[in-house]
N, CA, C and O atoms as a printed pandas DataFrame, in Angstrom:
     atom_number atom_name residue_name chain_id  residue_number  x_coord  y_coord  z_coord
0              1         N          UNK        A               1  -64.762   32.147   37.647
1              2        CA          UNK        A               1  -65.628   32.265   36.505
2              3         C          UNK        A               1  -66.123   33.699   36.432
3              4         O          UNK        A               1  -66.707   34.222   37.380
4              5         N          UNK        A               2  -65.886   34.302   35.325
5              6        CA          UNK        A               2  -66.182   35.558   35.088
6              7         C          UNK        A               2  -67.732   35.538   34.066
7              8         O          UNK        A               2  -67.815   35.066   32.932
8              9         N          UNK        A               3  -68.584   36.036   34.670
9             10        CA          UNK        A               3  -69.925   36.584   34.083
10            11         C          UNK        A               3  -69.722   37.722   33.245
11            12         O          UNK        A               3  -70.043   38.663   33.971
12            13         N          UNK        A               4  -69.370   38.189   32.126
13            14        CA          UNK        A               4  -69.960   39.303   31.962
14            15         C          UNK        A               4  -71.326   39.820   31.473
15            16         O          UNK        A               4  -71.787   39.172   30.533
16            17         N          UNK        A               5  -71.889   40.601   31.807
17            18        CA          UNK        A               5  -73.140   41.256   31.513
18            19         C          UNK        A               5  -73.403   42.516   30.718
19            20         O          UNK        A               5  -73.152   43.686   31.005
20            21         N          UNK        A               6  -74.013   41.947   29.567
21            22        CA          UNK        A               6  -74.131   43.806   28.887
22            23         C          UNK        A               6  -75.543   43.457   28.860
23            24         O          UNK        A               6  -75.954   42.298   28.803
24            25         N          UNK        A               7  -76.409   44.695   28.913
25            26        CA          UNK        A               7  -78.002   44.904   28.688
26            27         C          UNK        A               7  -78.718   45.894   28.526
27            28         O          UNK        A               7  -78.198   46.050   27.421
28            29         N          UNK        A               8  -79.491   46.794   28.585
29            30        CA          UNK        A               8  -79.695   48.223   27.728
30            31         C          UNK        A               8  -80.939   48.173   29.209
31            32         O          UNK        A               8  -81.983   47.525   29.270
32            33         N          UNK        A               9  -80.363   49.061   30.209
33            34        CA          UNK        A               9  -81.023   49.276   31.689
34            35         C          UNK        A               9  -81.824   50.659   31.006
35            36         O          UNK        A               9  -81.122   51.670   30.993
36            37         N          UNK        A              10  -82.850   50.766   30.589
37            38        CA          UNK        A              10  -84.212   51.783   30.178
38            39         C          UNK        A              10  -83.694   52.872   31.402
39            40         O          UNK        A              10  -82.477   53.043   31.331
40            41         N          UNK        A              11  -84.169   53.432   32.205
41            42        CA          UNK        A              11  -84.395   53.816   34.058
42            43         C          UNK        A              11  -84.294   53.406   34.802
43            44         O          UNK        A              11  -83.949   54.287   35.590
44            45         N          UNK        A              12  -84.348   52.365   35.378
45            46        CA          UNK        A              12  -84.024   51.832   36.617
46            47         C          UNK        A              12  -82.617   51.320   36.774
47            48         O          UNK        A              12  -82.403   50.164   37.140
48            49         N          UNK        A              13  -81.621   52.209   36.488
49            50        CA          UNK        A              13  -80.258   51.866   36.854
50            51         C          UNK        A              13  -80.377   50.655   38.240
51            52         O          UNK        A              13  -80.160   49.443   38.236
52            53         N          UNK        A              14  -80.728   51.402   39.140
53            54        CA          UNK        A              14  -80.715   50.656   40.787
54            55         C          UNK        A              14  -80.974   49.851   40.799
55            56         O          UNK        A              14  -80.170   48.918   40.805
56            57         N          UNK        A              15  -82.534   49.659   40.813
57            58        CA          UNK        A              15  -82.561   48.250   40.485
58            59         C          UNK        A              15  -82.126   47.103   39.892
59            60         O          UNK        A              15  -81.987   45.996   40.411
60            61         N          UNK        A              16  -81.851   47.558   38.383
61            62        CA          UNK        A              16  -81.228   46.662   38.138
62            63         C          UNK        A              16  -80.007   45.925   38.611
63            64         O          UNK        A              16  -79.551   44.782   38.571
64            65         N          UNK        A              17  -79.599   47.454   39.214
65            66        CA          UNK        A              17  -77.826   46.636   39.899
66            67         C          UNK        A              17  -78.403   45.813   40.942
67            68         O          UNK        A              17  -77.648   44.919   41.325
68            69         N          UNK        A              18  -79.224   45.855   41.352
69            70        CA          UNK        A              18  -79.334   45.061   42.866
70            71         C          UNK        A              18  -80.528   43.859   42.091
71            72         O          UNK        A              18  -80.908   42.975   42.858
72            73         N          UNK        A              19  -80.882   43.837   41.189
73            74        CA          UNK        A              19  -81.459   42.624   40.800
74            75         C          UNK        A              19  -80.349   41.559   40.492
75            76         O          UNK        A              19  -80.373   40.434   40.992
76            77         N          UNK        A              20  -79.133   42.104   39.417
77            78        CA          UNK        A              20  -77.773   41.705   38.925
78            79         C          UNK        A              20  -77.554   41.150   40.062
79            80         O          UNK        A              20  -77.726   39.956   40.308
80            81         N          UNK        A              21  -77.131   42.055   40.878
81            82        CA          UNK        A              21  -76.066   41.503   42.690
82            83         C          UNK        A              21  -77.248   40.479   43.031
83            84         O          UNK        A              21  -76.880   39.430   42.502
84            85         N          UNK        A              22  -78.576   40.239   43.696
85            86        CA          UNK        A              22  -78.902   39.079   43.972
86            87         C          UNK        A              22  -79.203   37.859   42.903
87            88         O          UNK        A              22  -79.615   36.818   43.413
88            89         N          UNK        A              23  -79.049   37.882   41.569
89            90        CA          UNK        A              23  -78.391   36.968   40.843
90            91         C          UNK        A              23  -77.458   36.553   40.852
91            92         O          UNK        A              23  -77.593   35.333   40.940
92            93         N          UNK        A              24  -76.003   36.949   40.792
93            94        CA          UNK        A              24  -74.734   37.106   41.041
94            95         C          UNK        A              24  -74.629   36.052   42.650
95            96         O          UNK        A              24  -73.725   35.300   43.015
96            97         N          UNK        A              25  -75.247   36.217   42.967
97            98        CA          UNK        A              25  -75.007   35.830   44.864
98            99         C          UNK        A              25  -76.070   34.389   44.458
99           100         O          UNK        A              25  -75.916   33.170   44.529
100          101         N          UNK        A              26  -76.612   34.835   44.240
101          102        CA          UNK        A              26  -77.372   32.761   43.951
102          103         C          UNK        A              26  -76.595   32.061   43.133
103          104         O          UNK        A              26  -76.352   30.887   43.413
104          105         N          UNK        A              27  -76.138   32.575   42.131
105          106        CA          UNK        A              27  -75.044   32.088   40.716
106          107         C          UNK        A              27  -73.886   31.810   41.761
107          108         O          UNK        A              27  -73.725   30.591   41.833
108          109         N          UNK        A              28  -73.196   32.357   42.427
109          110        CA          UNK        A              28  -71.943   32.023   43.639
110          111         C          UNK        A              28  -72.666   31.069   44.709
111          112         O          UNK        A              28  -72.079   29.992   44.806
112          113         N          UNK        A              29  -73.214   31.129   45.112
113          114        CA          UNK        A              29  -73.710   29.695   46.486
114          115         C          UNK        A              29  -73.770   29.157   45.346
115          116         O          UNK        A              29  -72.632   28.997   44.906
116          117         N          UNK        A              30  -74.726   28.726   44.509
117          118        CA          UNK        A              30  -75.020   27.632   43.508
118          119         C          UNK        A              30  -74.032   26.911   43.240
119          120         O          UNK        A              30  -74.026   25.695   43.429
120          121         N          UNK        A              31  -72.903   27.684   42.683
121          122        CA          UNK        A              31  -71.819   26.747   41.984
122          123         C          UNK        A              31  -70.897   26.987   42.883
123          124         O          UNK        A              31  -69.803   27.086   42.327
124          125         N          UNK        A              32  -70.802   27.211   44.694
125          126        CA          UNK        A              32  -69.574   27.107   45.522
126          127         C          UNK        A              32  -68.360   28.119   44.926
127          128         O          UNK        A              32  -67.214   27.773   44.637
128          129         N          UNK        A              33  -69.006   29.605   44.816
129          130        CA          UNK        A              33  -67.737   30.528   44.298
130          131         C          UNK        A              33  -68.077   31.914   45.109
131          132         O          UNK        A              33  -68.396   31.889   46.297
132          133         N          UNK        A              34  -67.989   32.993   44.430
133          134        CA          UNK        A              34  -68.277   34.062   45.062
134          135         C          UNK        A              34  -68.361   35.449   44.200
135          136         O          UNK        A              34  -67.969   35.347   43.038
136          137         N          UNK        A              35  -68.680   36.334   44.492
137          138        CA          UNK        A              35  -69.198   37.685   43.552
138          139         C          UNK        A              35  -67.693   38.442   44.220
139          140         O          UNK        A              35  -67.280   38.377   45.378
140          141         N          UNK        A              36  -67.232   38.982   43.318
141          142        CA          UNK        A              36  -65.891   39.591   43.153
142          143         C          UNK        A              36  -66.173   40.703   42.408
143          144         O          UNK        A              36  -66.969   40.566   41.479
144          145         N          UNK        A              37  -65.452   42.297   42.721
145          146        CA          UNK        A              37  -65.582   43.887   42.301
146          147         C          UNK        A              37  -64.641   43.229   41.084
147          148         O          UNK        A              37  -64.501   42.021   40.891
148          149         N          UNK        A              38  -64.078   44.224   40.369
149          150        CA          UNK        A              38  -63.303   44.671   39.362
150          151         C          UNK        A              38  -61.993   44.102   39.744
151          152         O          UNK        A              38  -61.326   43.389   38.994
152          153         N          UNK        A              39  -61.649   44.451   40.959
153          154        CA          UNK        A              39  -60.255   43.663   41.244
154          155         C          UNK        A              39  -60.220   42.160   41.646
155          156         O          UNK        A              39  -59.332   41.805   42.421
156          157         N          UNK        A              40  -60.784   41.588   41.351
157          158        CA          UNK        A              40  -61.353   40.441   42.081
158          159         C          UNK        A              40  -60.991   39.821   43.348
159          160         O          UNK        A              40  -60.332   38.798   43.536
160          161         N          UNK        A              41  -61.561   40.654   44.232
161          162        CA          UNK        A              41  -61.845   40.942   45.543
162          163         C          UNK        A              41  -62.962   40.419   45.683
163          164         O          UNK        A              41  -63.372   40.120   44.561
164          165         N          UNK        A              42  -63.930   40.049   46.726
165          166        CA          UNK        A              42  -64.737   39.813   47.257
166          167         C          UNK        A              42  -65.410   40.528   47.393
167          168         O          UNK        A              42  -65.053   41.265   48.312
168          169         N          UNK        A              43  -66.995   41.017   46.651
169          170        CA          UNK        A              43  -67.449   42.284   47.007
170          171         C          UNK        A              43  -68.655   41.969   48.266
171          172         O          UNK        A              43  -69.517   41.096   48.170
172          173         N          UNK        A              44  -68.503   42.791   49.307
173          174        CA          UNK        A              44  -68.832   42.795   50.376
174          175         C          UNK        A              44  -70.609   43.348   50.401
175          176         O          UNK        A              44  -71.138   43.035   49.335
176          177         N          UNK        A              45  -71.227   43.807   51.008
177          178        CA          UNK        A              45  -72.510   44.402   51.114
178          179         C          UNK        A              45  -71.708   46.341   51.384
179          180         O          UNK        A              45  -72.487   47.263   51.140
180          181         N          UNK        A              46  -70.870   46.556   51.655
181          182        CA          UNK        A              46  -70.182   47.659   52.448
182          183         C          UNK        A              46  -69.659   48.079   50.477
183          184         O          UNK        A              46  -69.857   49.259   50.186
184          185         N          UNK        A              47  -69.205   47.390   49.585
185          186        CA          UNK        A              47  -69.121   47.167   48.773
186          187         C          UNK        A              47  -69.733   47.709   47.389
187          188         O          UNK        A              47  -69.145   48.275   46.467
188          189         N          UNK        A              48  -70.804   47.440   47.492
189          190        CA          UNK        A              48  -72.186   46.692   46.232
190          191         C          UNK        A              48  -72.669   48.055   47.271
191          192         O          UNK        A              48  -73.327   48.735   46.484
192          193         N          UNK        A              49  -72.676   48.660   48.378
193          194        CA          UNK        A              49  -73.124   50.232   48.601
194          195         C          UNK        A              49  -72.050   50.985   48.008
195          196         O          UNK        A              49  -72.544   52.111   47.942
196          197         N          UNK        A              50  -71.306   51.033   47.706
197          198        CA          UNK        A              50  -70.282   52.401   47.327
198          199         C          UNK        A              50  -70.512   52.327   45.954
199          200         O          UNK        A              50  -70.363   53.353   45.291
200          201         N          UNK        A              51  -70.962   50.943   45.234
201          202        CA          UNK        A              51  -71.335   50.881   43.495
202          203         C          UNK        A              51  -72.698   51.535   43.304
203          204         O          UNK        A              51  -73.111   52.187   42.344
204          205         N          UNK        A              52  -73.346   51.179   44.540
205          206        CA          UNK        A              52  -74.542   51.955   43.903
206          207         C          UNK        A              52  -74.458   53.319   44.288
207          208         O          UNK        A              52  -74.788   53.960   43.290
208          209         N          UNK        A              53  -74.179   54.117   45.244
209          210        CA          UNK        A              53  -73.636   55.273   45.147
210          211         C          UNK        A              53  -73.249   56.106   43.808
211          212         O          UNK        A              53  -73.768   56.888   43.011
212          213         N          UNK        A              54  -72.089   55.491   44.039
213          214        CA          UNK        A              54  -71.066   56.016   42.262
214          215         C          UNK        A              54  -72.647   55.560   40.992
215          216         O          UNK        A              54  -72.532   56.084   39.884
216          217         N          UNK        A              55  -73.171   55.201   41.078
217          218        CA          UNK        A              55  -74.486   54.898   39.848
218          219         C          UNK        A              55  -75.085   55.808   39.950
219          220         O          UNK        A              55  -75.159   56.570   38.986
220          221         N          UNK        A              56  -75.831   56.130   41.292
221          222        CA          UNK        A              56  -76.612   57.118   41.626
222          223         C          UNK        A              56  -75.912   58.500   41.528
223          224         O          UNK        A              56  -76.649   59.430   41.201
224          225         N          UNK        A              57  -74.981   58.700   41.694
225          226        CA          UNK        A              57  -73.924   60.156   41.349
226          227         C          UNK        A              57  -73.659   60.036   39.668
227          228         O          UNK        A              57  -74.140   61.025   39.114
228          229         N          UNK        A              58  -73.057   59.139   38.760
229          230        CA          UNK        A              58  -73.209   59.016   37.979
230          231         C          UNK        A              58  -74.226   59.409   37.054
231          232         O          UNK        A              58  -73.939   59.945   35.984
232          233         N          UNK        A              59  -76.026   59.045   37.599
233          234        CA          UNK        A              59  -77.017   59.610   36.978
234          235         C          UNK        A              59  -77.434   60.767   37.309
235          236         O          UNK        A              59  -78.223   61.334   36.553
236          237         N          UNK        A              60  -77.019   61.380   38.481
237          238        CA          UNK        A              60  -77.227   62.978   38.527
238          239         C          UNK        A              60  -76.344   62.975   37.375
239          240         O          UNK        A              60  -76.762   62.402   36.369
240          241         N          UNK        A              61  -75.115   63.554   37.345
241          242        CA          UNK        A              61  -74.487   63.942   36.462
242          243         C          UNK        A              61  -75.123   64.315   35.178
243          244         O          UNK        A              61  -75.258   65.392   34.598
244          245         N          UNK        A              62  -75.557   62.808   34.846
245          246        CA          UNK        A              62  -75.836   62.953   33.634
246          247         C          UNK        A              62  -77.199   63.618   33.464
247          248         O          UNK        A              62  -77.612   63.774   32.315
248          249         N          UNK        A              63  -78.093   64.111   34.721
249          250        CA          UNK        A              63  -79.547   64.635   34.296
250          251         C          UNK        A              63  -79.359   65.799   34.091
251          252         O          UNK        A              63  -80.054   66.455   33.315
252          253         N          UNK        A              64  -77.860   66.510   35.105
253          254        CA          UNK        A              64  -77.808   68.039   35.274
254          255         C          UNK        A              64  -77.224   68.189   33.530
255          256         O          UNK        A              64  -77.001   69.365   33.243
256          257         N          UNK        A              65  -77.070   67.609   32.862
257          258        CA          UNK        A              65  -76.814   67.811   31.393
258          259         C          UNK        A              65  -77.673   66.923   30.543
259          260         O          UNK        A              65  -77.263   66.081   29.743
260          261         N          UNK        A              66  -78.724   67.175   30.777
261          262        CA          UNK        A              66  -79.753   66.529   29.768
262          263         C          UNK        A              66  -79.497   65.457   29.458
263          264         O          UNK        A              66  -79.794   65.329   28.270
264          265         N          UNK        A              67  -79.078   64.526   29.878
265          266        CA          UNK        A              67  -79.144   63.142   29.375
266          267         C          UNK        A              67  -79.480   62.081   29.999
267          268         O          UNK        A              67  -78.545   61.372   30.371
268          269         N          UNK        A              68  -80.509   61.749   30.229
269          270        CA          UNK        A              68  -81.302   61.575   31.311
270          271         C          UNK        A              68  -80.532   59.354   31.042
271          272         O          UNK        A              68  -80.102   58.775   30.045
272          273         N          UNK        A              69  -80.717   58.940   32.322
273          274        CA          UNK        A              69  -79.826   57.371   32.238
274          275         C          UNK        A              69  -80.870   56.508   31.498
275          276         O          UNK        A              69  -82.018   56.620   31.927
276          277         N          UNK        A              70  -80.690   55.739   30.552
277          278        CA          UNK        A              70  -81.312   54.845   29.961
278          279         C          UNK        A              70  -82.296   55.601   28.817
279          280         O          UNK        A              70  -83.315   55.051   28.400
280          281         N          UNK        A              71  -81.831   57.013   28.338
281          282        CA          UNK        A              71  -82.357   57.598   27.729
282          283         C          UNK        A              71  -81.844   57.317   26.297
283          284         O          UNK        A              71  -80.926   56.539   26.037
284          285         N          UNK        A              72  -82.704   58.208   25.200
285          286        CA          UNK        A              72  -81.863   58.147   23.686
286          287         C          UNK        A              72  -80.737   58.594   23.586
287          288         O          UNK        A              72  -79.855   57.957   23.011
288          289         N          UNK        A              73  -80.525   59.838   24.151
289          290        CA          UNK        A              73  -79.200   60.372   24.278
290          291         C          UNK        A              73  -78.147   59.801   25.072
291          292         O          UNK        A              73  -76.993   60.194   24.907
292          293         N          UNK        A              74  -78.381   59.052   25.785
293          294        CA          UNK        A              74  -77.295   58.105   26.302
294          295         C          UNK        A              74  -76.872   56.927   25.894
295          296         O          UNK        A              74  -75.777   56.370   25.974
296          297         N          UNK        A              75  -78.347   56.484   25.240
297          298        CA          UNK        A              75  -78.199   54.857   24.266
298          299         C          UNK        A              75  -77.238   55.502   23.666
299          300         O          UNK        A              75  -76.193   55.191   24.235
300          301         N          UNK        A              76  -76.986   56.426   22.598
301          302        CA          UNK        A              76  -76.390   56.981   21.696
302          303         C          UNK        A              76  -75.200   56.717   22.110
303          304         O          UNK        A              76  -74.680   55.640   21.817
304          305         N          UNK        A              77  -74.421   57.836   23.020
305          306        CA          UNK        A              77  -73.284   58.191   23.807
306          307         C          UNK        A              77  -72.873   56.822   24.494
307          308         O          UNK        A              77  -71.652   56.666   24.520
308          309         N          UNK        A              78  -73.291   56.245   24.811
309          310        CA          UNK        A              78  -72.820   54.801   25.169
310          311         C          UNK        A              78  -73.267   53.324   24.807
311          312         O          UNK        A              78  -73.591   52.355   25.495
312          313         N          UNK        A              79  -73.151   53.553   23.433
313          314        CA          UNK        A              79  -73.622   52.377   22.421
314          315         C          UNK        A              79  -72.106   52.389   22.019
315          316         O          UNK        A              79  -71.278   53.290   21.881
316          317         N          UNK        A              80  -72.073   50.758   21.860
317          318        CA          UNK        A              80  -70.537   50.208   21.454
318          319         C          UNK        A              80  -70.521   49.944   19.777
319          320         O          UNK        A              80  -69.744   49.272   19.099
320          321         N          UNK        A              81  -71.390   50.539   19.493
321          322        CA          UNK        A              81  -71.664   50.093   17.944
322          323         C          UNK        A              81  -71.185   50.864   17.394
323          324         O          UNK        A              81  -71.196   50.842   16.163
């Protein structure tokens, strides 16, 4: 069973991923399944650290060019509309 999730994360990228991941992990015990990366693999704790990494590198990026994460200029730039 595939979850997908879209939601408009304001600043707290991190958190939110790790609010997501311990949802995700009650949603898997609950219904006898499991939280799976992109390849659907099993994502590990060793895992769900290298995603938040790449998030946290990701939002430098984007501060050293003014666009600060969960900002207007990014709603913009990454709005599917």
């Amino acid at each position: 069973m595939s979850v997908p999730l879209r939601t408009q994360v304001k600043q707290h990228g991190i958190e939110a991923l790790e609010l997501m991941l311990q949802i995700a992990s009650s949603l898997a015990t609950a219904l006898r399944g499991r939280v799976v990366d992109d390849n659907r693999t099993a994502l590990s704790e060793a895992g769900a650290a290298r995603i938040k990494e790449q998030l946290r590198s990701i939002h430098a990026a984007m501060a050293q060019h003014n666009v600060p994460a969960g900002g207007a200029r990014a709603l913009r730039l990454f709005s599917l509309q």
